[in-house]
Steps between C-alpha positions, in 0.01 A plus 500: 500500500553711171357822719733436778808522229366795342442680841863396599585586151359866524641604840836412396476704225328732663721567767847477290297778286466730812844448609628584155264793495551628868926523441531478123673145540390173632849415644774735568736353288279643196503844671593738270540767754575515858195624606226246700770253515560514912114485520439236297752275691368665840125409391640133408671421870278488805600766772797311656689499200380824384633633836862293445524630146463876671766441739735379250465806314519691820830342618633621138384853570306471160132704466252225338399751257842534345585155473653419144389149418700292258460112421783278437358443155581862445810554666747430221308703283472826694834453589692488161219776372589733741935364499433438867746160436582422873248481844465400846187251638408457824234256606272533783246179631265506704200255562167583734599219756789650661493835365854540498663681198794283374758757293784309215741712374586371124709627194660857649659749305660734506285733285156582538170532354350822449168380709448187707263254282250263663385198432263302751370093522274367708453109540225351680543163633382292786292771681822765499573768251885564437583818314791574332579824442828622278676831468732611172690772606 
């Protein structure tokens, strides 16, 4: 029994070691650049959501390799570091059952951000994979 715990033991570690390694973070939220951050989400969705998350970024004319990721954890901080003190959020869902991209316009102003901001979700439950996708601009 104490084999089978190490052996579970060791690939877990193992394998949140070669994530960290491969993109220099184990979750994007502890990104500390851009870079690897569409990949690693792209590498954790299987190829129906992969394929949504595309066409969400293609319906916002936005090239995957410029995306400008931000988390909400973040967001008050960048913003009052940079004076950026106002925004606008939109809020796109979409789940691999129906494949339909859902878009929620919230908190518009009048002013704008220099670059859009991104921050993505996913939520698996019951067999279907909802991801939740959210622009600062």
């Amino acid at each position: 029994m104490s084999k089978i715990l190490f052996v579970l033991l060791f690939s877990v570690i193992s394998s949140h070691a070669f994530t960290q390694k491969k993109y220099n973070f184990d979750i994007p939220a502890r990104a500390k650049s851009n870079e690897g951050v569409y990949d690693w989400f792209v590498e954790q969705l299987d190829d129906s959501c992969d394929s949504l998350l595309n066409e969400m970024f293609c319906s916002l004319d936005i090239d995957t390799d410029s995306i400008q990721w931000i988390y909400p954890t973040n967001l008050y901080f960048v913003l009052h570091e940079k004076c950026w003190d106002y925004y606008s959020r939109r809020v796109y869902i979409a789940n691999d059952k129906d494949k339909i991209i859902e878009f929620h316009q919230k908190n518009i102003s009048e002013n704008k951000l220099p670059q859009s901001l991104f921050d993505l979700n996913y939520i698996y439950r019951d067999g279907i994979t909802t991801l939740i996708l959210v622009e600062y601009y």
